[in-house]
C-alpha positions as CSV (number, residue, x, y, z in Angstrom):
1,X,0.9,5.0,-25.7
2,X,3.5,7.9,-25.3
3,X,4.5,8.3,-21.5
4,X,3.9,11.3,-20.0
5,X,6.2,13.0,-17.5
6,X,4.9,13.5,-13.8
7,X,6.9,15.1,-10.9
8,X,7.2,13.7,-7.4
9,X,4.1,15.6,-6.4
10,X,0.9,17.5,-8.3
11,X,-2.7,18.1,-8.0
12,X,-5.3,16.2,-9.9
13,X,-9.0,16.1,-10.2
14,X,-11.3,13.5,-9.2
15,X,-14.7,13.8,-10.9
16,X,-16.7,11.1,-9.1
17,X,-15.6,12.0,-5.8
18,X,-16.6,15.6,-7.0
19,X,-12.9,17.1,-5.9
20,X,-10.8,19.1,-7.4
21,X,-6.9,20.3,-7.1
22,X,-6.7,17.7,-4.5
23,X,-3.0,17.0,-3.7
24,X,-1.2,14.1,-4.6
25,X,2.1,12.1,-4.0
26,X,3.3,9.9,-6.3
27,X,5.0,6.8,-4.8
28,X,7.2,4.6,-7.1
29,X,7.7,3.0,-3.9
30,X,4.1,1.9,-3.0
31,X,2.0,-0.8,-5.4
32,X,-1.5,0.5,-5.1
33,X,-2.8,4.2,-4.8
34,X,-4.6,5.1,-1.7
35,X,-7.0,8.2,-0.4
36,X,-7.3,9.5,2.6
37,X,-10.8,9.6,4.3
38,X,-11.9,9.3,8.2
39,X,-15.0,7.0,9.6
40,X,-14.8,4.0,7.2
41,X,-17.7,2.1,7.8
42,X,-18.9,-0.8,6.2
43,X,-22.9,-1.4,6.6
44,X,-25.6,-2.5,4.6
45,X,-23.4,-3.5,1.9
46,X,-22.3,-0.2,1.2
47,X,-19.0,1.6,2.5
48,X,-19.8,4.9,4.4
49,X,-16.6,7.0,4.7
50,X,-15.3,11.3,5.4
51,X,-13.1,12.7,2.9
52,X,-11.2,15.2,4.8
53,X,-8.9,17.8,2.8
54,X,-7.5,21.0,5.1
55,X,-6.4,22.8,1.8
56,X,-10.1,22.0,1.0
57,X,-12.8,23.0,3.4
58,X,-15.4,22.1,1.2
59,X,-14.5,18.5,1.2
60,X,-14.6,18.5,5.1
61,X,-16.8,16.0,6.1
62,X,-18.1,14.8,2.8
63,X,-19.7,11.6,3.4
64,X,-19.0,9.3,0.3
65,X,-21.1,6.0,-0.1
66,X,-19.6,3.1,-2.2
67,X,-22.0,0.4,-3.0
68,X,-19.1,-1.4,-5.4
69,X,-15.9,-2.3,-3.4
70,X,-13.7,-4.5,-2.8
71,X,-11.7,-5.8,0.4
72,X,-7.7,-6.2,-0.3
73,X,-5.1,-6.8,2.2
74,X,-1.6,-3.8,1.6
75,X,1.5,-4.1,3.1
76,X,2.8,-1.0,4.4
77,X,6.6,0.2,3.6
78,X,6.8,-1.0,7.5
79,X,6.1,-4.4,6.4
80,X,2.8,-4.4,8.2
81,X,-0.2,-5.8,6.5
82,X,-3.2,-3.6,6.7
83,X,-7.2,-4.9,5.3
84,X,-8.2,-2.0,3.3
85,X,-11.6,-1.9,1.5
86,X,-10.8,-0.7,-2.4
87,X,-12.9,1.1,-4.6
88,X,-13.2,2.5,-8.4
89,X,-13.3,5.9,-9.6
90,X,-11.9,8.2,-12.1
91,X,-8.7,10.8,-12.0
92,X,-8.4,13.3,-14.1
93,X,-4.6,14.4,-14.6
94,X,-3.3,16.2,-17.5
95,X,-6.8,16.9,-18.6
96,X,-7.2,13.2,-19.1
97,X,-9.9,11.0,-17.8
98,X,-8.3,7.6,-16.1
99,X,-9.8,4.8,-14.2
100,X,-8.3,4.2,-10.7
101,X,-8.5,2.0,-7.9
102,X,-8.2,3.7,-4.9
103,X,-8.1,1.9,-1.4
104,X,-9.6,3.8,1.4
105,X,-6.7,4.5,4.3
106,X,-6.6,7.1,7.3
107,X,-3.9,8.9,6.4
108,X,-4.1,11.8,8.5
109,X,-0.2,11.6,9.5
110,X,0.8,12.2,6.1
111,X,1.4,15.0,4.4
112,X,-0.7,14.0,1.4
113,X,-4.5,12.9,1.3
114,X,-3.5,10.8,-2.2
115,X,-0.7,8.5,-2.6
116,X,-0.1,7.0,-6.6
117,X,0.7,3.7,-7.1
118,X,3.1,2.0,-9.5
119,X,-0.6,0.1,-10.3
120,X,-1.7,3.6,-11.7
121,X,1.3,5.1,-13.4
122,X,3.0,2.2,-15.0
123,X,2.4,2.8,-19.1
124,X,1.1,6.1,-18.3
125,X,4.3,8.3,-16.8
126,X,7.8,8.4,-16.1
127,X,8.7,10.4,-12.7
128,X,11.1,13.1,-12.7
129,X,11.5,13.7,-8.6
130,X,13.0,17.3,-9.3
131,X,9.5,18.3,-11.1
132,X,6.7,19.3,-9.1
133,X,2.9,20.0,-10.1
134,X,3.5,19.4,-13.6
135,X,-0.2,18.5,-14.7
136,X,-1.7,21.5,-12.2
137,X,0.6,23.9,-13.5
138,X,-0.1,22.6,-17.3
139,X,-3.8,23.3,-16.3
140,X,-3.2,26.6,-14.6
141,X,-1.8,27.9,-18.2
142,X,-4.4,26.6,-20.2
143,X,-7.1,28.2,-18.1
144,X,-5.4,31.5,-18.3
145,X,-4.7,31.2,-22.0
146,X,-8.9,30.6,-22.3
147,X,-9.9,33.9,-20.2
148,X,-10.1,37.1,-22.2
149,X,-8.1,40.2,-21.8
């Protein structure tokens, strides 16, 4: 499989969350990817969580319900170690479909709501941390090149 090459940030797509040009960081540094959402609620064996987006006021207060999960424990570049519930879904990034696993953190102090893991991008991309939106901007062009004049 030919690697593609991914800058140190982009926007992607996430087609079973239903959310689009959501921005995302991608962390050599950090093992698993993670997505920010609020309220994380475990009941009736189901997870109950907020997706919260400021560049995206449509995904303000989207309640999300995940009946398949998983509970993993991640240890923060701090070296604290955080329970995290961890769920399945789908990213689409240079007009590719993926599989992802995605654990479910409050990451309201960070800049941005989806961190990549070396999990996700190992076999799939090389980083270059001077590019930036690579994929998004790759999409951008397409979509223009598709709309008549």
């Amino acid at each position: 499989m030919e690697k593609r090459v991914i800058g140190k940030f982009d926007k992607a797509d996430f087609p079973m969350l239903k959310m689009e040009n959501i921005a995302i960081k991608i962390d050599t540094g950090a093992y698993t990817s993670s997505i920010h959402c609020n309220n994380i609620v475990e009941q009736e064996d189901a997870i109950h969580c907020t997706f919260l987006d400021e560049e995206h006021p449509l995904y303000n207060g989207t309640e999300i319900i995940f009946k398949d999960y998983d509970i993993v424990f991640v240890k923060s570049s701090n070296g604290i170690i955080q329970k995290r519930f961890q769920v399945q879904s789908t990213i689409k990034i240079f007009d590719k479909l993926y599989k992802i696993s995605l654990s479910l953190s409050a990451r309201q102090e960070m800049r941005y709501p989806v961190l990549i893991g070396r999990k996700f991008l190992t076999k799939k991309f090389i980083v270059d941390p001077e590019l930036v939106d690579v994929s998004y901007n790759l999409k951008l062009n397409e979509h223009k090149n598709t709309v008549k004049k």
